[in-house]
N, C-alpha and C positions, 0 to 999 in steps of 0.2 A: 976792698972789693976789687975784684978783678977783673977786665974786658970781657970773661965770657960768665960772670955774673952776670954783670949788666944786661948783656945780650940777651942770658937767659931772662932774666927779670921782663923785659922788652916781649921775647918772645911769648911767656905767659899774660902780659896784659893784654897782648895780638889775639891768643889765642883764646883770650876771654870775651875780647873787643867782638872776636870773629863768631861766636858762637851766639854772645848777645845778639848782634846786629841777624844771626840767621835763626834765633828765634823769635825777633822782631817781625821780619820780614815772613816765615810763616803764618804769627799770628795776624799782621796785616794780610795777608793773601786769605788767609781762610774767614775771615770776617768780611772783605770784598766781595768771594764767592758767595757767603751768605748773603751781603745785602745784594747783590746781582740776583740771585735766585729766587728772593721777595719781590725783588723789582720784576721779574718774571712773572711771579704768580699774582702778581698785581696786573701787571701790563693785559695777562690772560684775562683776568676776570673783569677786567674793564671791557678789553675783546668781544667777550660771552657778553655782559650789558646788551653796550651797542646793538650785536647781532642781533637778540632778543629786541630791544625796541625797533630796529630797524625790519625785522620779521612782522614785527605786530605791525609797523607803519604801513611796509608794502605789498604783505597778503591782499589786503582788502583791495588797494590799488591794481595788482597782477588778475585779483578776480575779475574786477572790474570790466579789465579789458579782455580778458577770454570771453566775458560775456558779451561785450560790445562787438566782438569778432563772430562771435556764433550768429548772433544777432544781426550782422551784416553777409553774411555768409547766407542765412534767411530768408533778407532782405532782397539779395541776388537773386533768388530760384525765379524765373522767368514765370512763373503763373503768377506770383504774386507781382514783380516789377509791371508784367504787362496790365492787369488786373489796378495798379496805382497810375501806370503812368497816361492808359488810352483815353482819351475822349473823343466823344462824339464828332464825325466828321473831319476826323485825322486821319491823314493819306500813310500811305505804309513809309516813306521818307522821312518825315514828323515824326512818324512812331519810333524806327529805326535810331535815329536823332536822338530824339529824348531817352531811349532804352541806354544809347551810349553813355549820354550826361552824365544821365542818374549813375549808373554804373563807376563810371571817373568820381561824380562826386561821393558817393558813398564811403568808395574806395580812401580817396583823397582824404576825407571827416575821419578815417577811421590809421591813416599812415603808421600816427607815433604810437599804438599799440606794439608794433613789433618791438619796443625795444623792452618790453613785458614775456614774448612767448619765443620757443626757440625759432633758430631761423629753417629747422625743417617746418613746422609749420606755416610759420609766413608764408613760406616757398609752396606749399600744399594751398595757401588762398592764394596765393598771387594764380597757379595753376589756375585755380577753378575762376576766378574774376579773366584770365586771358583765355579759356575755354567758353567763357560763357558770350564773350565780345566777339571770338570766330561765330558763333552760333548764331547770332542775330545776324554779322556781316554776311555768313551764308544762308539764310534762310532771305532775308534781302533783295540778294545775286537773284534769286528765284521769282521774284514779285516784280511787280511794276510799282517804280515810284511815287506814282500818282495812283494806283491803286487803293480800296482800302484799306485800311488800318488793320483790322481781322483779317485781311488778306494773311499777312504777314504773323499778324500774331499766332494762327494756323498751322502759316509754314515754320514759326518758332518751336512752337508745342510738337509739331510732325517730327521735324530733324530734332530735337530735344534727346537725343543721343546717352547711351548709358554713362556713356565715357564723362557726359557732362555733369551727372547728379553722380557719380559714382567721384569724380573730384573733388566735389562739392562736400558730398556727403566723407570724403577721407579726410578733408580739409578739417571736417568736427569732429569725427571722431580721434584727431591728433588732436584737435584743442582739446577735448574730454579730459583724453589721458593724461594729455599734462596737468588739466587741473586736480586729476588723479593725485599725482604723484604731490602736487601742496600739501594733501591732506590724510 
């Protein structure tokens, strides 16, 4: 045999070596691809699960608190705050007073709701709880501290402004709609 037998010899095991090795390396790549693409449709449908349990966990929770927000929003309308908070022989300062508290604390009870409802809504109660605090502060300005109580609550219900229940009332009809759009 002769140097470019040999060679040749050499170059056909190369060129068998080479064709195995790149039929190898397809068939590994296209089985990877496979199992990549199960691992996919696996990873999805564990995805979907989750979502699905986590929908069912936090609908009821997200209700929860649009209700608790309507419900505070309610709460607010000065017939009813003044109507909970006045008693007998309270000066229009006491009333004032207490109308604030309540209003901070309501508000206050009710905070970690927002992280339930978008932030235009929030922003529509925040609106109407910071229109409804001018409204007492100016109805206030107008009375005498020591005056009575109905003085004041009078001059609330008088100056009671559309701008006031019209905030009030857009503040729920945002919550509505979102809890619209849950269902």
């Amino acid at each position: 045999m002769s140097y470019l037998d040999y060679i040749f010899v050499v170059m056909v095991f190369l060129i068998f070596g080479a064709v195995i090795v790149l039929v190898q390396r397809m068939k590994i790549k296209t089985d990877l691809e496979k199992e990549i693409e199960k691992l996919k449709e696996e990873k999805l449908k564990l995805e979907n699960e989750l979502a699905i349990r986590n929908r069912d966990q936090i609908i009821p929770v997200r209700l929860q608190a649009y209700e608790r927000l309507v419900l505070l929003l309610e709460r607010l309308n000065p017939h009813s705050m003044i109507f909970r908070v006045m008693k007998p022989g309270m000066n229009s300062l006491a009333l004032q007073t207490m109308l604030l508290q309540n209003i901070r604390q309501e508000y206050e009870h009710n905070l970690a709701q927002q992280i339930y409802v978008s932030a235009e809504a929030w922003s529509m109660l925040k609106t109407a709880k910071e229109d409804l605090i001018k409204l007492i502060n100016t109805a206030a300005s107008k009375v005498q501290p020591q005056s009575e109580a109905s003085a004041l609550s009078k001059e609330i219900i008088t100056l009671q402004a559309d701008k006031t229940a019209q905030a009030s009332n857009a503040a729920i009809s945002m919550l509505k709609k979102e809890i619209h759009k849950l269902f």
